[in-house]
C-alpha positions in Angstrom: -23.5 -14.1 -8.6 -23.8 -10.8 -10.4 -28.0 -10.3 -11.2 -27.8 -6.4 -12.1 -25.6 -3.7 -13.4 -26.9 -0.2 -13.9 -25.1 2.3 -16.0 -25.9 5.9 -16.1 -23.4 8.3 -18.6 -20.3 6.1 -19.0 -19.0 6.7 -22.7 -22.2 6.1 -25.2 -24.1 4.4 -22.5 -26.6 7.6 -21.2 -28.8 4.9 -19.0 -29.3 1.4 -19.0 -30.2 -1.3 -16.8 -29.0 -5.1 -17.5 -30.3 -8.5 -15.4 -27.7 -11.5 -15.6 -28.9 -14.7 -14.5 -26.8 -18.3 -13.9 -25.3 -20.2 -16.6 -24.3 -18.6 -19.6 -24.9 -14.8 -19.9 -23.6 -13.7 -23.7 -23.1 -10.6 -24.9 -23.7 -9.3 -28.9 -23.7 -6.5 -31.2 -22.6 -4.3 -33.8 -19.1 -2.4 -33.9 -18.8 0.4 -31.3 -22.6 -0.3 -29.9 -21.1 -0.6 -26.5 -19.9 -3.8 -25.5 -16.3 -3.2 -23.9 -17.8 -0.3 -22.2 -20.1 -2.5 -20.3 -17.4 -4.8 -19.1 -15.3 -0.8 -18.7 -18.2 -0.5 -16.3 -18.1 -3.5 -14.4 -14.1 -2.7 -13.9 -14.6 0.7 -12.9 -17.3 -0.8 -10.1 -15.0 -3.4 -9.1 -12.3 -0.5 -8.4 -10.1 -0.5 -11.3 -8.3 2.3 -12.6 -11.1 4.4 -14.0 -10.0 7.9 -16.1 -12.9 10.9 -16.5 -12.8 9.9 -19.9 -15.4 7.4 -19.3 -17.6 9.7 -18.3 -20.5 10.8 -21.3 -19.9 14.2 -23.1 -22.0 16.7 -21.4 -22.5 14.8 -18.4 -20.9 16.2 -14.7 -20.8 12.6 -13.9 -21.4 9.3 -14.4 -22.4 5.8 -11.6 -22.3 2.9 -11.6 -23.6 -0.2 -9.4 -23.6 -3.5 -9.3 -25.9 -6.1 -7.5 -24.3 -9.8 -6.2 -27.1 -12.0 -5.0 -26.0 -15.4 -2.9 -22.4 -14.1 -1.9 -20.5 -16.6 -0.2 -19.4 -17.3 2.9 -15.9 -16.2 2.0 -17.3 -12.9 0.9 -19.0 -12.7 3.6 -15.8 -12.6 5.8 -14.2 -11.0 3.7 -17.0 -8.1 3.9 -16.6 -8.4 7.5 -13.2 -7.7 8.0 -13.7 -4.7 6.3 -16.0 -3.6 8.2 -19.0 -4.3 6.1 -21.7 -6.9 5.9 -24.1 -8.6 3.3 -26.5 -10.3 5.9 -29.4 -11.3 3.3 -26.6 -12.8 0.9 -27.1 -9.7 -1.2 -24.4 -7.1 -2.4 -24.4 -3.9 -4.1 -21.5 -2.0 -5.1 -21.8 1.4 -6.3 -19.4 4.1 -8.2 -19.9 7.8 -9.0 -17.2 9.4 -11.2 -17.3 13.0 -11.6 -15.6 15.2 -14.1 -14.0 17.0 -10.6 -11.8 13.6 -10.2 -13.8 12.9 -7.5 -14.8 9.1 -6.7 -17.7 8.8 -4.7 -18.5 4.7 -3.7 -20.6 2.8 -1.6 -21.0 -0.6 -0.3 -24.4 -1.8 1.2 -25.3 2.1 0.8 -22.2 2.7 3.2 -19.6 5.1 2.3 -16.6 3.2 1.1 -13.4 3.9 -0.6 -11.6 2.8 -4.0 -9.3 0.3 -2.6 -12.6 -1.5 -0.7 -14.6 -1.8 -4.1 -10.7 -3.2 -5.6 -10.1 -5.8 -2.7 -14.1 -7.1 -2.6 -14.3 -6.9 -6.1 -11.6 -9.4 -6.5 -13.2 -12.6 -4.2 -16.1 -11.3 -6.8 -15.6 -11.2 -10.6 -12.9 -13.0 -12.3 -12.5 -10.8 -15.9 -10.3 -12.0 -18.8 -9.6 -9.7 -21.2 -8.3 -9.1 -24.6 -4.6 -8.5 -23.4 -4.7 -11.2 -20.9 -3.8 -13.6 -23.9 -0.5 -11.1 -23.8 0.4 -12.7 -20.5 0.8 -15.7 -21.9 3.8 -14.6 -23.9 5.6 -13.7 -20.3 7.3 -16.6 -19.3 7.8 -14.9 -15.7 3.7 -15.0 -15.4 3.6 -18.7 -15.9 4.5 -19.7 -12.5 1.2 -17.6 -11.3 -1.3 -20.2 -12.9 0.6 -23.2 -11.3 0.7 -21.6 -8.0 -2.9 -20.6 -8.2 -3.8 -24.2 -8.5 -1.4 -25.2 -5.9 -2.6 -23.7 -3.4 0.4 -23.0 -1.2 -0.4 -19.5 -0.1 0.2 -20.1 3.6 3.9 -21.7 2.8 4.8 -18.9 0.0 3.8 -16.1 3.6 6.0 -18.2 5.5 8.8 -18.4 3.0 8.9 -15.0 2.0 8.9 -14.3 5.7 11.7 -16.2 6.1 13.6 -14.6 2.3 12.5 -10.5 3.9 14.5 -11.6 6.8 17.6 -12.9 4.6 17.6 -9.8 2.8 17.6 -7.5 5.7 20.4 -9.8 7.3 22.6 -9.8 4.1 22.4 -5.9 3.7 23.8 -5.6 7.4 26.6 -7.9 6.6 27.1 -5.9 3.1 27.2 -2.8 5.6 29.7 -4.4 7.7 31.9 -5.5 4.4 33.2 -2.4 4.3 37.3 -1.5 2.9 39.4 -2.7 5.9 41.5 0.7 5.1 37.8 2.9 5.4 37.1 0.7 8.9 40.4 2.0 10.2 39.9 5.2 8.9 36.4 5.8 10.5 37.6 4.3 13.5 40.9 7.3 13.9 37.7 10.0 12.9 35.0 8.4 15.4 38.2 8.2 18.3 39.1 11.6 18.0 35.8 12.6 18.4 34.8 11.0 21.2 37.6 12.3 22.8 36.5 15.7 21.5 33.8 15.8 23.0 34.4 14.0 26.1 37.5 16.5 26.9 35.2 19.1 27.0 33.3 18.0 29.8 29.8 19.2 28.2 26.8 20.1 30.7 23.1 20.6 29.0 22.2 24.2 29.2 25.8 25.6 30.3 25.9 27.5 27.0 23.0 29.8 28.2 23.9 29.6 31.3 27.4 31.2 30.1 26.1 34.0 28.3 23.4 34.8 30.9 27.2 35.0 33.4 29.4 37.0 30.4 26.1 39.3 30.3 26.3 39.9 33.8 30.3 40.7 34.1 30.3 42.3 30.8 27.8 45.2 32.8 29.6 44.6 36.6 30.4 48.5 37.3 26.3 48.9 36.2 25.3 46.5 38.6 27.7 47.5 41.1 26.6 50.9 41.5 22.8 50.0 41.5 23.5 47.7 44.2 25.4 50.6 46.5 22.6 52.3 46.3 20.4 49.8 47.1 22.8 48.8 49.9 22.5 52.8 51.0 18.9 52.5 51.0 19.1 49.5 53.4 22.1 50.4 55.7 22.7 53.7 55.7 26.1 55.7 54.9 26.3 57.0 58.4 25.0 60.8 58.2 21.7 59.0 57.1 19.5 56.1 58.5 18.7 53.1 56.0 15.0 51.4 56.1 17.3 48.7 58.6 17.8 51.2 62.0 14.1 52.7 61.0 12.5 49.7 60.5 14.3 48.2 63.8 13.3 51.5 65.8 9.7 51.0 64.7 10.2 47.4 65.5 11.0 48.1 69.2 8.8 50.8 69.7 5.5 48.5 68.5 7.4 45.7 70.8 7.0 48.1 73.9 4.0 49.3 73.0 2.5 45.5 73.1 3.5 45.2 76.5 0.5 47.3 77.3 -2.1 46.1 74.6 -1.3 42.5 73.6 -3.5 42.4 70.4 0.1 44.2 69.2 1.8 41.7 70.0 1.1 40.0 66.1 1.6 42.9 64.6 5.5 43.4 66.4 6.1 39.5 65.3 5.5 40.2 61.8 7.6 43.6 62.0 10.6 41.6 63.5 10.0 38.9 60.4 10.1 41.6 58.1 13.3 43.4 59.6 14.8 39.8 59.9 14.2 38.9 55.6 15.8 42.9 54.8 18.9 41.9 57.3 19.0 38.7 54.8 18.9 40.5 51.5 21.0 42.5 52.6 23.7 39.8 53.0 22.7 38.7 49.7 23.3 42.1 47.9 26.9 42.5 49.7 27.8 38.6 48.5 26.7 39.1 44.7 28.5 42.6 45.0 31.8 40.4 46.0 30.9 37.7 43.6 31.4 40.3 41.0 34.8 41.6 42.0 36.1 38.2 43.4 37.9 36.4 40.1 38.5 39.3 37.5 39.7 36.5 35.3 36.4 35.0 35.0 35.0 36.7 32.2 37.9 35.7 29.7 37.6 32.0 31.1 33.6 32.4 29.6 34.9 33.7 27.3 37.1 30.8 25.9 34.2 28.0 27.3 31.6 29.7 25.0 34.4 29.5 22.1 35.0 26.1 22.8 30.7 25.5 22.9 30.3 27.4 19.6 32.7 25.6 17.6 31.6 22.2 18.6 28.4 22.7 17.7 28.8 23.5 14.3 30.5 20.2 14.1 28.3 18.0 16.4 25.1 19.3 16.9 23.3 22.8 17.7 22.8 22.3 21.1 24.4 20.3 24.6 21.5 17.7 24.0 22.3 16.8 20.6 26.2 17.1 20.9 25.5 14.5 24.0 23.7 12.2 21.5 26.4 12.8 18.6 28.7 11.3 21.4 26.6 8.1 22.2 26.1 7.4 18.8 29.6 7.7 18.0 30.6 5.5 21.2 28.5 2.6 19.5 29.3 3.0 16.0 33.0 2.4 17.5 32.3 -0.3 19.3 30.8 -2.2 16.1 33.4 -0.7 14.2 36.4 -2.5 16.7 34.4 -5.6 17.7 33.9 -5.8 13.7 34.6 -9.5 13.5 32.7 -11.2 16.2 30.0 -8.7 14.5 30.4 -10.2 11.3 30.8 -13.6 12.4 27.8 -13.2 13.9 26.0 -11.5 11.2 27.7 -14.5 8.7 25.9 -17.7 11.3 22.7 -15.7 11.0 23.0 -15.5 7.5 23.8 -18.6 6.4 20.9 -20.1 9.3 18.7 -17.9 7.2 19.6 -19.1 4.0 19.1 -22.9 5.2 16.0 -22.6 5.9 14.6 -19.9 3.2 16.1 -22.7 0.8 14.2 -25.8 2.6 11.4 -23.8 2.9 11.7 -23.0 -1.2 12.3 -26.6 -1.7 9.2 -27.8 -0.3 7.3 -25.3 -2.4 8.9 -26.3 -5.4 8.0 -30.0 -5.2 4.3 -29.3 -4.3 4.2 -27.0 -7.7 6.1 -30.0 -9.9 3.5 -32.4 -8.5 0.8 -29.9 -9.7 2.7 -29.1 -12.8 2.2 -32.3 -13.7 -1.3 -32.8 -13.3 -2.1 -28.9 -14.9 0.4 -30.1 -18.1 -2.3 -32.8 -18.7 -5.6 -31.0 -17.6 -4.9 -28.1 -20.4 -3.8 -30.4 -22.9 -7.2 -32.8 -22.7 -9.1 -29.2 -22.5 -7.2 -27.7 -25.3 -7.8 -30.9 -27.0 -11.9 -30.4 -26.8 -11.1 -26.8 -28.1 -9.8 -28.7 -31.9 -6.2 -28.7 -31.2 -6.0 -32.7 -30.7 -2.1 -32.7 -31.5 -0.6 -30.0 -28.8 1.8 -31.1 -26.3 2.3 -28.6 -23.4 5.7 -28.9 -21.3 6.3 -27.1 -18.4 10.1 -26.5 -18.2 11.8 -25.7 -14.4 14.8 -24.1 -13.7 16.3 -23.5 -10.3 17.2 -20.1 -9.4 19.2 -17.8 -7.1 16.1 -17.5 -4.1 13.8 -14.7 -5.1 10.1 -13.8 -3.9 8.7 -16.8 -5.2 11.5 -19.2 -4.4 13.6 -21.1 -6.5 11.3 -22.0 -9.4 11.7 -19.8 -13.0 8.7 -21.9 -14.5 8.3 -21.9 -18.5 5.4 -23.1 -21.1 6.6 -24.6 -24.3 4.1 -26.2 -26.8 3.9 -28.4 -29.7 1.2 -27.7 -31.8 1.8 -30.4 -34.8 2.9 -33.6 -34.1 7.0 -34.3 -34.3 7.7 -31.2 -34.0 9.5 -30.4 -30.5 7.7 -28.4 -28.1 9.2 -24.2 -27.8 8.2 -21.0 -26.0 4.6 -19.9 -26.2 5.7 -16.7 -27.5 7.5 -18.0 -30.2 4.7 -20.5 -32.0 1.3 -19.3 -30.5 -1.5 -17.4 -33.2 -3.8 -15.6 -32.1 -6.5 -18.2 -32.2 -4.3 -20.9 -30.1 -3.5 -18.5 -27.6 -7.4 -17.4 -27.0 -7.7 -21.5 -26.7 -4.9 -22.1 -24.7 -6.0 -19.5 -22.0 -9.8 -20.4 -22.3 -8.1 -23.8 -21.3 -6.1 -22.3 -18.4 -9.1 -20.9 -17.2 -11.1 -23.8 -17.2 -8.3 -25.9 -15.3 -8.2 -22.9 -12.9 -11.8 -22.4 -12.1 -12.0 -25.7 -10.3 -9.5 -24.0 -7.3 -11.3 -20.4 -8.2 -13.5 -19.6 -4.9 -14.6 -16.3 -7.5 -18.2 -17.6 -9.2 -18.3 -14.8 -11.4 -16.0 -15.5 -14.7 -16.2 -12.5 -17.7 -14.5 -13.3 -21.2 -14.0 -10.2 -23.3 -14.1 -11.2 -27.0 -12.3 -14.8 -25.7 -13.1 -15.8 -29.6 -10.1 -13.9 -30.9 -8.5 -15.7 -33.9 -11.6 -18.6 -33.8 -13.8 -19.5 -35.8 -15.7 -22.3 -37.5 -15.8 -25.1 -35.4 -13.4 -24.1 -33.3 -15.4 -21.5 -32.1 -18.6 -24.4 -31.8 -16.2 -25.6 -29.6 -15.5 -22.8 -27.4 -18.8 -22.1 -27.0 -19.3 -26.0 -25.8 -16.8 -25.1 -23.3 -17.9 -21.7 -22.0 -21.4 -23.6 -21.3 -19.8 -26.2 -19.4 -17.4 -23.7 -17.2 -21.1 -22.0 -16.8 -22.4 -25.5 -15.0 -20.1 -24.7 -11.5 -19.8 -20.4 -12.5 -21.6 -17.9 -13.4 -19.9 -16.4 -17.0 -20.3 -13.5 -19.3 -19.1 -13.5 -22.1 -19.0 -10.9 -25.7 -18.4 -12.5 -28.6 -19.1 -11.6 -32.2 -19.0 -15.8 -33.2 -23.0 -16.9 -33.7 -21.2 -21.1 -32.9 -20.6 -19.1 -29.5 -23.9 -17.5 -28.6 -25.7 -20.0 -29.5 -25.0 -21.7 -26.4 -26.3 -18.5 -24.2 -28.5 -19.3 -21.5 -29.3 -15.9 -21.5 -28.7 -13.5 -24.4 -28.2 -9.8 -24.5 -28.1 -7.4 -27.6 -26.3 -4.4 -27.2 -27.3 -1.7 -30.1 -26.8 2.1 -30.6 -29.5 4.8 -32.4 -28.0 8.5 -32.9 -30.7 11.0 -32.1 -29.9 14.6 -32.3 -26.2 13.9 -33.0 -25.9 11.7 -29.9 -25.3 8.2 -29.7 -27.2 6.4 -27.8 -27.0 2.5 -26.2 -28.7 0.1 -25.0 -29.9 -3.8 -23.5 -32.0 -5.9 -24.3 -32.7 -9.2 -23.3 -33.5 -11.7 -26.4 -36.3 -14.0 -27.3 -35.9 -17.1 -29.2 -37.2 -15.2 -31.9 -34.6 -12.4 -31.2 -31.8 -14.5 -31.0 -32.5 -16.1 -33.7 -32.6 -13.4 -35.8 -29.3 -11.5 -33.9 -27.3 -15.0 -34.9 -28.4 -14.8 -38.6 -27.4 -10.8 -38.2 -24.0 -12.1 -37.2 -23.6 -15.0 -39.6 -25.2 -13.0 -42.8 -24.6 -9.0 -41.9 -27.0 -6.4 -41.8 -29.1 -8.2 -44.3 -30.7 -11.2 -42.7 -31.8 -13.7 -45.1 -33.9 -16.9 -44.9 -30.8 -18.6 -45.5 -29.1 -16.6 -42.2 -32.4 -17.6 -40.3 -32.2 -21.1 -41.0 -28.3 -21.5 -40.1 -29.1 -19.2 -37.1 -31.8 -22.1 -36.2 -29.2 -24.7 -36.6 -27.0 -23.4 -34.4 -29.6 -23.1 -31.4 -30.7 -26.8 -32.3 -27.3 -27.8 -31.8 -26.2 -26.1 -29.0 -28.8 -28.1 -26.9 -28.0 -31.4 -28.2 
């Protein structure tokens, strides 16, 4: 239940701080004092879509909060799988809008973000606006109220688990429909490919490898000469010793010499190691000299391989590890491609397996909402009855459909308002007035299945009045018994049956408006009821009506 709402620079509102209690909670006053901004508040606190607009002139920001007392058990689950808790039953929900854009919000003093105020907010407050009355001209929202009453959540999750999976099915198949001509066609492309590419042998890394090999030829007589020399340095050219015969002489002499003072002995091992690795590079300089010279048709075979590389990577990939891939991929894609019609048979069994039970599963759904059709057609009439229109009759026309999101059900309201005459779309006979009654009705139906306990009517006396209105007012008192509602209204028949009554005014002091909330007396509602039957001038006769009305609303 919502006990407390606290404004601070929304729109007109500079500061204000309102109590709701059980019941009935109605909301009055003049023109542009401020009402719709104090349900724009509750919205913008429950996470709706909230511009800077709201936010007062002059003012860097504006907040919001909003205290729930008693939650639930569901909210209290709810709460907890978000990662939040309300352990003493109580709740507060706060909002700060600044003129940056930036949305700071809190639950339980935690930080919190937009989306958590939205999705708490909704097991919360129930509000019916102005425009809601609008969605009764959709036809395609009419299948919302009966499903709300059914209460087939868990089977509409299955189903459209079941319809997601069609869909995904029947776009493969759709794929694999393709022009018999293009399926040959992209099976020649995807064949000469392959063999493309497997012709040419392809090794990861042999393209640097390559150019690290036509680098090395390219520069051979380079090479080759540094090599002599380092060859000379090793060996010798036969008028000079190379570091080999020196390096074996002082080999042998340290070898003798450790015949007389062992402790040498380590040092002549490592010598004869050392001679022993020179001997071997040696070997290896002489090979890569002859590796050089061996195949002077090498370089022209790299040559041709790197061609080869360079012009099947533009077309496959720009690299050996992504040509390799293109290759794979293709060598599937053909497969499907040639084993097309088991494919499609397959794909076509699946389908159709899909369908049969999407459908069943639609099927079942549909006869739970005609059952509850049924019993909703007769609910809202007997309640739109109590609201003074004795003579409607509501149908609820059904017509199968292709399966869509919902099922097969495109659901329909037609009424009869007058007696004989044949019951047609909402849209097309509803006023104003019967459409604030009919919804009000809806609503009523609804709330026994609502687990929300908070419902808010925005001006639900739109197009009523006289004793109509009395009768609306009856009604919102009685929805009030198992919920908590708030309601504004302008119609005194209505708040007269306010268990507790708030007056919303506005004062302009140094060119600024100003609003606020206050909780009336018998004597102050009393006199705010003959305000809003006489106008600003309230007379004995106003007073005397006004007492009336509160006489009768607690017969």
């Amino acid at each position: 239940m919502l006990t407390n709402l606290y404004i601070e620079n929304i729109a007109v509102i500079e500061k204000t701080n309102i109590d709701f209690t059980r019941g009935l909670n109605i909301l009055t006053g003049e023109t542009g004092a401020g009402k719709s901004i104090v349900i724009d508040s509750i919205n913008a606190v429950l996470g709706k879509r909230s511009s800077r607009g709201l936010i007062r002139s002059g003012a860097e920001a504006a907040y919001v909060s909003a205290t729930f007392e008693d939650v639930s058990a569901l909210v209290q689950k709810k709460l907890a799988s978000m990662g939040f808790s309300a352990e003493d039953g109580t709740l507060i929900l706060s909002r700060e809008l600044s003129v940056s854009g930036k949305n700071t919000c809190r639950i339980n003093s935690r930080p919190a973000t937009v989306s958590a105020l939205k999705d708490i907010g909704e097991y919360l407050v129930n509000i019916h606006g102005q425009n809601d009355n609008l969605e009764l001209m959709n036809p395609a929202l009419h299948i919302v109220y009966i499903d709300a009453l059914a209460e087939i959540g868990e089977k509409l999750s299955a189903y459209r688990g079941l319809y997601r999976e069609l869909k995904a099915v029947e776009e493969e198949l759709s794929a694999a429909d393709m022009d018999e001509a293009e399926r040959l066609s992209k099976i020649d492309l995807l064949t000469f490919q392959i063999a493309e590419l497997e012709d040419a042998d392809i090794t990861a890394g042999e393209y640097d490898s390559l150019n690290q090999e036509k680098t090395a030829l390219q520069n051979r007589e380079k090479i080759a000469g540094e090599l002599m020399r380092s060859r000379i340095a090793l060996d010798g050219d036969g008028e000079v010793d190379g570091a080999l015969r020196m390096l074996d002489d002082a080999a042998n002499s340290v070898r003798y010499a450790a015949g007389y003072l062992p402790d040498l002995e380590s040092a002549s091992d490592r010598m004869a190691s050392a001679l022993y690795d020179l001997q071997e590079l040696s070997r290896e300089l002489e090979q890569t000299m002859d590796d050089i010279d061996a195949d002077p048709g090498r370089l022209e075979e790299i040559e041709e391989r790197l061609d080869l590389l360079y012009r099947l990577r533009r077309k496959y990939g720009d690299s050996e590890e992504e040509m390799l891939a293109y290759l794979e991929n293709s060598k599937r894609e053909l497969k499907q491609l040639t084993d097309y019609a088991y494919n499609r048979e397959q794909l076509a069994s699946r389908r159709e397996e899909l369908y049969q039970k999407a459908y069943h599963s639609a099927k079942e759904i549909s006869a739970v909402r005609a059952d509850v059709a049924a019993r909703f057609r007769k609910d809202v009439e007997r309640e739109m009855a109590f609201l003074e229109m004795p003579n409607v009759r509501l149908e609820i026309s059904r017509e199968e459909v292709p399966l869509n999101t919902r099922g097969i059900d495109k659901l329909e309201f037609l009424i009869s308002t007058n007696p004989g005459e044949e019951p047609k779309p909402v849209s097309k006979i509803a006023s104003g007035g019967e459409l604030s009654r009919m919804m009000l009705a809806i609503k009523t139906v609804l709330s026994k299945a609502d687990f929300v306990e908070t419902l808010i009517f925005d001006e639900i006396d739109t197009g009523i009045s006289g004793s109509a209105a009395g009768r609306v007012g009856k009604k919102l008192k009685q929805l009030s018994a198992g919920s908590q509602v708030l309601c504004v209204t302008h119609q005194a028949q209505i708040a007269a049956f306010a268990d507790n009554h708030l007056f919303i005014s506005k004062s302009v002091h140094d060119n600024r408006t100003f609003t606020q909330v206050d909780a009336l007396d018998e004597e102050g509602r009393v006199r705010e009821l003959a305000r809003i039957v006489g106008g600003e001038e309230i007379t004995d006769s106003a007073l005397n009506h006004a007492r009336e009305l509160l006489k009768s609303a607690l017969q």
